[in-house]
C-alpha positions as CSV (number, residue, x, y, z in Angstrom):
1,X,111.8,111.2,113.0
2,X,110.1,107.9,114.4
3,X,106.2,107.9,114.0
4,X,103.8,109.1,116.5
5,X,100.7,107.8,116.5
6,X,99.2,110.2,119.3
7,X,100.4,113.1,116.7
8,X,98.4,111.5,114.4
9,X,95.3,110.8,116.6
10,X,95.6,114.2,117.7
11,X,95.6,115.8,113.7
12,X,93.0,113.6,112.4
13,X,90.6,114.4,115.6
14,X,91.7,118.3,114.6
15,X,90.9,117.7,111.3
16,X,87.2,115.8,111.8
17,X,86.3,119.0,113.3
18,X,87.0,121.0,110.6
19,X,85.7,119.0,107.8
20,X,82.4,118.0,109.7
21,X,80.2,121.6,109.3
22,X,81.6,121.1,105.1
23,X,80.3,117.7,105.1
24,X,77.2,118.8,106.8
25,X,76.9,121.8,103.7
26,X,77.7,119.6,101.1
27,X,75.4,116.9,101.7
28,X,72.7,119.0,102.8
29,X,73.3,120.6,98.9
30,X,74.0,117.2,97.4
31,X,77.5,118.6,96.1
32,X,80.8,117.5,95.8
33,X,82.8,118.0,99.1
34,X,86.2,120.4,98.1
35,X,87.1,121.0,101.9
36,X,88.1,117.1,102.0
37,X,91.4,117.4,100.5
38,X,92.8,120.8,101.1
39,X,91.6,120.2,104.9
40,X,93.5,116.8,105.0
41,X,96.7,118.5,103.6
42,X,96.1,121.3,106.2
43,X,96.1,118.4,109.2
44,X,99.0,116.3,107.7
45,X,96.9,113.4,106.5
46,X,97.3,112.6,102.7
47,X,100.5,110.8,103.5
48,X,99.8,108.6,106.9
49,X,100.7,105.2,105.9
50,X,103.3,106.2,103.1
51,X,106.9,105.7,104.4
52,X,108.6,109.0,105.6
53,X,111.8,108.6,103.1
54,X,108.6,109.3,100.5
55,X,107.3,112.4,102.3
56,X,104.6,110.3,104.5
57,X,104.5,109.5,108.1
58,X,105.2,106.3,108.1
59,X,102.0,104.8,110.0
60,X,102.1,101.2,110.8
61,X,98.6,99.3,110.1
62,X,97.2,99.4,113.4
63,X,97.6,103.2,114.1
64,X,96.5,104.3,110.2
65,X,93.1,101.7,110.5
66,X,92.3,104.0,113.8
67,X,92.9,107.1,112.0
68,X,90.3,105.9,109.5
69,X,88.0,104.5,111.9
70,X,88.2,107.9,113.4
71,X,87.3,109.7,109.8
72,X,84.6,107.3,109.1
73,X,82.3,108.6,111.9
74,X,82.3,111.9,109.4
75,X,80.5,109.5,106.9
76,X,81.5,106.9,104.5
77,X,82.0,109.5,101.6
78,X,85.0,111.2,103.9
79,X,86.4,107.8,104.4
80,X,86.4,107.1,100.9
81,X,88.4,109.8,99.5
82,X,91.6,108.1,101.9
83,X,90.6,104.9,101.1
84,X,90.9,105.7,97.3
85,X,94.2,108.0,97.9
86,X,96.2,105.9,100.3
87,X,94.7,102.7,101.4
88,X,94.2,101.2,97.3
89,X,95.9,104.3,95.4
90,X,99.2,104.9,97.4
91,X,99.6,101.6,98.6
92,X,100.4,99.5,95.6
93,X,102.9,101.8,94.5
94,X,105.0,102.2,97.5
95,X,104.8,98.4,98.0
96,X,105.5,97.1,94.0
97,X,106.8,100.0,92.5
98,X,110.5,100.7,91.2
99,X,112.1,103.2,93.3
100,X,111.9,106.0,90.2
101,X,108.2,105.2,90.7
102,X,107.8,106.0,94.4
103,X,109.7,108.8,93.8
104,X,107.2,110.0,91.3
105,X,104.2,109.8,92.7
106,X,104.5,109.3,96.5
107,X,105.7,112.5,97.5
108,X,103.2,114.5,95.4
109,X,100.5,112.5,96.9
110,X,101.6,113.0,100.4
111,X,101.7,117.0,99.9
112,X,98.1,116.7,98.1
113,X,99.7,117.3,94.8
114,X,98.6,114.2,93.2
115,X,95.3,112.2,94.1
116,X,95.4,109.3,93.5
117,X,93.1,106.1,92.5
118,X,92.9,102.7,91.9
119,X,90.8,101.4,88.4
120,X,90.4,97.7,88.5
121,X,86.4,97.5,88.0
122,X,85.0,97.8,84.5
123,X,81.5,98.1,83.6
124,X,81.3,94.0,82.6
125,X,84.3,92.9,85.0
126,X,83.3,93.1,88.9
127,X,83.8,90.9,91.7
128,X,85.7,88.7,88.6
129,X,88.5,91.3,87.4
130,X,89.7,88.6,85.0
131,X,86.8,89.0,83.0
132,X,88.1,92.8,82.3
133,X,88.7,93.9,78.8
134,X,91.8,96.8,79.0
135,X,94.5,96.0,77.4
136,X,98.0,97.5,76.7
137,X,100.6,97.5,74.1
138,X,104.3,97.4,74.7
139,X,105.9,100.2,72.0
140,X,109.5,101.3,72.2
141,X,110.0,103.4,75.8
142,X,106.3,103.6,76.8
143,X,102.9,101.6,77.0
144,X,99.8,101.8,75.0
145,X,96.7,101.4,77.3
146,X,93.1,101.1,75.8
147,X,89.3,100.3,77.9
148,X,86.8,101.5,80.2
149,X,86.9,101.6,83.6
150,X,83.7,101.9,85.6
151,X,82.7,103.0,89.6
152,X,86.3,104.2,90.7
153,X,86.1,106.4,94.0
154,X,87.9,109.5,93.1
155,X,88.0,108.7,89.8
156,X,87.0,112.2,88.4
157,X,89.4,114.2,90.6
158,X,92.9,112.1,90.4
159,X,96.2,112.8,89.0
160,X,96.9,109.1,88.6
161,X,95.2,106.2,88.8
162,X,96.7,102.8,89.0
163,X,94.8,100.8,86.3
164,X,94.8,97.0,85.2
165,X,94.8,95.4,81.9
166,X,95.8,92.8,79.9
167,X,98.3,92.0,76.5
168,X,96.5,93.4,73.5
169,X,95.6,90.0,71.5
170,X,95.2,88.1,75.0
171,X,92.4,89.1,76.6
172,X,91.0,86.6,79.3
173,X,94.4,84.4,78.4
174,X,97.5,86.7,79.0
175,X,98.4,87.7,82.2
176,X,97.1,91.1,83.9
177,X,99.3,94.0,84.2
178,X,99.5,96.9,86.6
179,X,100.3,100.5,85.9
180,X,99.9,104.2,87.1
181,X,98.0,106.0,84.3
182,X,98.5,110.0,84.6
183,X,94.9,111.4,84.1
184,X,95.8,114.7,81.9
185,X,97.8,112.2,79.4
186,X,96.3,112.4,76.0
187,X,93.0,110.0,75.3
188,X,92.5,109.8,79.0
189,X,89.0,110.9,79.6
190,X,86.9,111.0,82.6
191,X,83.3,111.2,83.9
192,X,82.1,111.6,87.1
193,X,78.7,110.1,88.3
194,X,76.0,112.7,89.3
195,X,75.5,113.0,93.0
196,X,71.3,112.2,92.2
197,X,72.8,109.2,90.1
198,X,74.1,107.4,93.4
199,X,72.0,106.0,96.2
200,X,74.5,107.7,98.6
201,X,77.8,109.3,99.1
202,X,76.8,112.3,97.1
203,X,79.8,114.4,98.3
204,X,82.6,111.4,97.3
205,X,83.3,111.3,93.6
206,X,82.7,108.7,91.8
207,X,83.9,108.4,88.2
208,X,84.4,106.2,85.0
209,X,87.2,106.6,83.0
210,X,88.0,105.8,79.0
211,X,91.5,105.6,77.6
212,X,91.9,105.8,74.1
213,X,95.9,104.7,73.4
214,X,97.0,106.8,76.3
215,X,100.8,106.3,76.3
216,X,102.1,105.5,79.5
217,X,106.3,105.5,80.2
218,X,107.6,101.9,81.2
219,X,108.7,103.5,84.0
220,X,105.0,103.5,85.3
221,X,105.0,99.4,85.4
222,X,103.9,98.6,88.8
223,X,106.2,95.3,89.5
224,X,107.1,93.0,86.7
225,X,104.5,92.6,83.5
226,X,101.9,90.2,84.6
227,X,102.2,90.6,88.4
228,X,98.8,93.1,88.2
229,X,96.6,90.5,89.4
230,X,98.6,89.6,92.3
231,X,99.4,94.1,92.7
232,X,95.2,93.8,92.3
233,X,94.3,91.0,95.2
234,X,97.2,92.2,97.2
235,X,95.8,95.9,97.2
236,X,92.4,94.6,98.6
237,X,93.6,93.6,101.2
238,X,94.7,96.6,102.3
239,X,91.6,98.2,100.7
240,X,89.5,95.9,102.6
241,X,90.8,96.5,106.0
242,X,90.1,100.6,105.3
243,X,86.7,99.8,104.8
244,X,86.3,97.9,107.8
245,X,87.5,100.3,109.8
246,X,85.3,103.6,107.9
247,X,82.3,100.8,109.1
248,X,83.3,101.0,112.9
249,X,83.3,105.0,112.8
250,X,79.8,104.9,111.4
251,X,79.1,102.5,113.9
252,X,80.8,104.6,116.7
253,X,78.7,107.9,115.0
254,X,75.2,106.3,115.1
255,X,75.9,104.8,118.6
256,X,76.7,108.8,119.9
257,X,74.1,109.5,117.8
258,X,71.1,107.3,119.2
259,X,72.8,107.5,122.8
260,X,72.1,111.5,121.9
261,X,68.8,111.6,120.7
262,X,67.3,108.8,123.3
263,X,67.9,110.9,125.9
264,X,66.8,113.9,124.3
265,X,63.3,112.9,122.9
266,X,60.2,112.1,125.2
267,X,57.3,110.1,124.2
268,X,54.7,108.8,126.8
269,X,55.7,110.6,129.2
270,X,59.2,109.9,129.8
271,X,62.7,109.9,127.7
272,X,62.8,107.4,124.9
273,X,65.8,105.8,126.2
274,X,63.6,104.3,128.9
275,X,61.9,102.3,127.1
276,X,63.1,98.7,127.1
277,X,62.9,98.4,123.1
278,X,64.9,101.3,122.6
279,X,67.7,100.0,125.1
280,X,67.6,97.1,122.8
281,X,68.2,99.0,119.9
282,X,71.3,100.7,121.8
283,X,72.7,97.5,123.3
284,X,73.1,96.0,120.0
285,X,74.7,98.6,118.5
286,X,77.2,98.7,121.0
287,X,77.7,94.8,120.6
288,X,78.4,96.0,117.1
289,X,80.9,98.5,118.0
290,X,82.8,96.7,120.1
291,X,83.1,93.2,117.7
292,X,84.1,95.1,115.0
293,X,86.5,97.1,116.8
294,X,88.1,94.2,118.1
295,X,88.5,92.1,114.8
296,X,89.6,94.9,113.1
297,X,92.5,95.6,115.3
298,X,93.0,91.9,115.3
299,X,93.3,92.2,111.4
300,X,95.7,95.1,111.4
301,X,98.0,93.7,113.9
302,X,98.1,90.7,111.8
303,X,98.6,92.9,108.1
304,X,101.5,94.8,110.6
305,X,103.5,91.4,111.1
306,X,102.7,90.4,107.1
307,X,104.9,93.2,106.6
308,X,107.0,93.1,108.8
309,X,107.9,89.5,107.0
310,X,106.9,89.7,103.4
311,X,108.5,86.5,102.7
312,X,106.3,84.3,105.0
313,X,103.4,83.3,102.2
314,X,101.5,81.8,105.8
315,X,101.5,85.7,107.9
316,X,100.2,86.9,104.8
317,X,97.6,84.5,104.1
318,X,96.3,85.1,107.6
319,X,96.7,88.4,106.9
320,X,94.3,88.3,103.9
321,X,91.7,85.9,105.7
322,X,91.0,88.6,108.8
323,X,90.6,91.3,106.0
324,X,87.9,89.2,104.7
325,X,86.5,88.7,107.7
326,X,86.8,92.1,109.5
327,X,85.1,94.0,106.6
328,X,82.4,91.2,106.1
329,X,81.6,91.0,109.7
330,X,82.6,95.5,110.1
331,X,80.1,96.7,107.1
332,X,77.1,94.7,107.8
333,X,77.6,95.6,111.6
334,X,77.4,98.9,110.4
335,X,74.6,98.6,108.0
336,X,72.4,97.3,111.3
337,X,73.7,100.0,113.4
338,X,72.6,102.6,110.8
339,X,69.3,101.0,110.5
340,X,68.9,100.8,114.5
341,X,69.9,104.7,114.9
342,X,67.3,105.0,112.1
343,X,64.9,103.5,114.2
344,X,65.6,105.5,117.3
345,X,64.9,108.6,115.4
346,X,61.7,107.1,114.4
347,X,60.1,109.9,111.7
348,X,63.3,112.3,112.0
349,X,65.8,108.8,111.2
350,X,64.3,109.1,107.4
351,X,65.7,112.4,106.2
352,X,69.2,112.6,106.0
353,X,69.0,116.3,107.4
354,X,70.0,113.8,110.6
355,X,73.3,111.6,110.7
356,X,71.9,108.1,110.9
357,X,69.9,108.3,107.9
358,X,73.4,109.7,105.6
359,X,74.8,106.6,107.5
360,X,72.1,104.2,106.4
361,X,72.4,105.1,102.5
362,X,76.1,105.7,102.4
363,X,77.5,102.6,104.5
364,X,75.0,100.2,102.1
365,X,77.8,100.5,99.3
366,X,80.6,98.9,101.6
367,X,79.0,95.8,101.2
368,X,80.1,96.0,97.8
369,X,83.4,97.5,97.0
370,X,86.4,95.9,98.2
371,X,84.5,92.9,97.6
372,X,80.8,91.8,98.2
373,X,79.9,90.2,100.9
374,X,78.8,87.0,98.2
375,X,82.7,87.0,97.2
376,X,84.0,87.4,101.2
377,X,82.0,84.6,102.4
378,X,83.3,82.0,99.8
379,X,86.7,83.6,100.3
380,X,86.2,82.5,104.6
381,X,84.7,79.1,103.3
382,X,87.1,78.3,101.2
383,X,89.9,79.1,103.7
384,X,88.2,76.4,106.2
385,X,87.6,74.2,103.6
386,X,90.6,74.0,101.6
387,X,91.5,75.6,98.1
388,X,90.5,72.7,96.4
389,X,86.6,73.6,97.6
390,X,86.7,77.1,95.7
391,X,83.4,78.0,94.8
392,X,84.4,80.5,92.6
393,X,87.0,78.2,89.8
């Protein structure tokens, strides 16, 4: 059946619906949100970008970014759970792994089976993953894998997580390896962070996981051995792009959301959105909305024909480039636009009983993960610039 992306506007609109009076509980409670996933296997969307002949529907970029975009106006944390599932978790598998592989994992995690996450961060490697210390030991049939892996969205609730590490012995020298580590294998152990130990997202989880020899089959190899840092900056890109578009659905939210209350609440005599200042404060976030919305679609179209050709090393440079740029440019657009909606609530924008304020301490992280903004911006120069200007070697 060819995909249809009004089917799938259609379900995740259903499916916002639904999930935003649990989102509204949960956060009001500070709790873990458990509606997320069953509601999202309810509506058909644990699956949306993974290929149907997997389970999935088969979304092409353009259509699966708008889906999120659409799911990030319920708040970063909702977004989060699919960008840890699909966008960083399903996505390196259906695009490196063996066929036994796919047929492993992507049908569970399509059905809501399997959750799935992606642990590349460690507690001393960040925005440098080479600087990681797992490692992993080739014995007969399976792997060994041992290390720490730190701040990994979903991390407490996944069936598998595709983790990163290098040759025992070769740490910092040997080349990175990718593989999907089943979470209830033996030595596998996992934490998840307190919602009060986060500045936001209190109903996302966010975990840090230990493995201690944890066998893993060879089967479970994502690619060849030592293709995990290309599986890794490859992944981001797609990562990169989800968060991008979470940031233009917060951006869409608090625009409804000031629109909302501006028109609702009087002061001096007449509605605040009267007041010049305040039209200010509306006008930019719109200017927000709408530049992120068109360099993000701008980015997808151009991951769509990356893939589309996955041969051509210059569509998926491009490719990489307008990820950097769309979620640099997307999450501090939406930071401002939280902190303008913030402002247009005046005394009622600083509780998070009211959207904009959730928006202002949940969207601050997305200026982080997937890659700070430090990293994105040397990434852009260095692209004008030429490689041989890399800030970072």
């Amino acid at each position: 059946m060819a995909f249809d992306p009004v089917k799938l506007a259609a379900d995740t609109e259903a499916f916002c619906q639904e999930v935003r009076p649990a989102e509204e509980f949960a956060y009001a409670n500070r709790q873990f949100n458990d509606q997320v996933v069953p509601l999202a296997a309810k509506h058909d969307l644990l699956g949306m970008n993974v290929k149907p002949e997997y389970g999935g529907r088969g979304a092409d970029a353009v259509s699966y970014f708008k889906a999120l975009a659409r799911i990030g106006r319920e708040g970063t944390t909702v977004r989060t759970f699919f960008s840890g599932h699909l966008s960083i978790g399903a996505y390196p598998i259906q695009t490196w792994g063996s066929e036994a592989l796919k047929r492993k994992y992507l049908p569970a995690a399509a059905k809501g089976e399997k959750i799935l996450a992606f642990g590349l961060t460690e507690p001393d490697a960040g925005s440098n993953p080479r600087e990681m210390t797992s490692t992993y030991e080739k014995r007969g049939d399976h792997y060994v894998l041992n290390g720490v892996k730190y701040l990994i969205s979903n991390g407490g609730i996944a069936h598998a997580v595709v983790a990163f590490a290098y040759p025992a012995g070769q740490v910092g020298t040997g080349r990175i390896s990718a593989f999907v580590v089943d979470t209830a294998a033996k030595g596998f152990e996992a934490e998840s962070f307190a919602a009060n130990a986060k500045m936001g997202m209190p109903t996302s989880n966010t975990a840090m996981f230990e493995m201690h020899d944890v066998a893993v089959p060879a089967e479970n190899l994502v690619g060849e051995e030592g293709d995990g840092f290309r599986v890794a900056m490859g992944t981001l890109v797609s990562g990169r792009l989800s968060v991008a578009a979470g940031c233009l659905g917060v951006i869409e939210d608090c625009l409804a959301e000031a629109i909302w209350y501006a028109k609702e609440r009087k002061q001096h005599g007449k509605e605040i959105a009267r007041h010049q200042l305040v039209q200010d404060h509306i006008a930019h976030i719109e200017m927000d909305r709408v530049a992120s919305d068109a360099l993000l679609i701008r980015a997808a179209e151009a991951k769509d024909r990356s893939a589309a050709s996955p041969g051509d090393k210059e569509l998926a440079r491009h490719a990489d480039l307008l990820a950097a740029q769309a979620k640099l440019f997307a999450t501090n657009a939406a930071w401002d636009a939280a902190d303008r909606a913030v402002q247009v609530f005046g005394g009622r924008g600083w509780s998070t009983l009211y959207r904009p304020g959730r928006h202002l301490t949940d969207v601050r992280v997305c200026r982080i993960y997937e890659g700070t903004d430090e990293i994105l911006k040397l990434k852009i120069a260095a692209a004008l610039l030429g490689k041989e200007w890399e800030a970072f070697k």
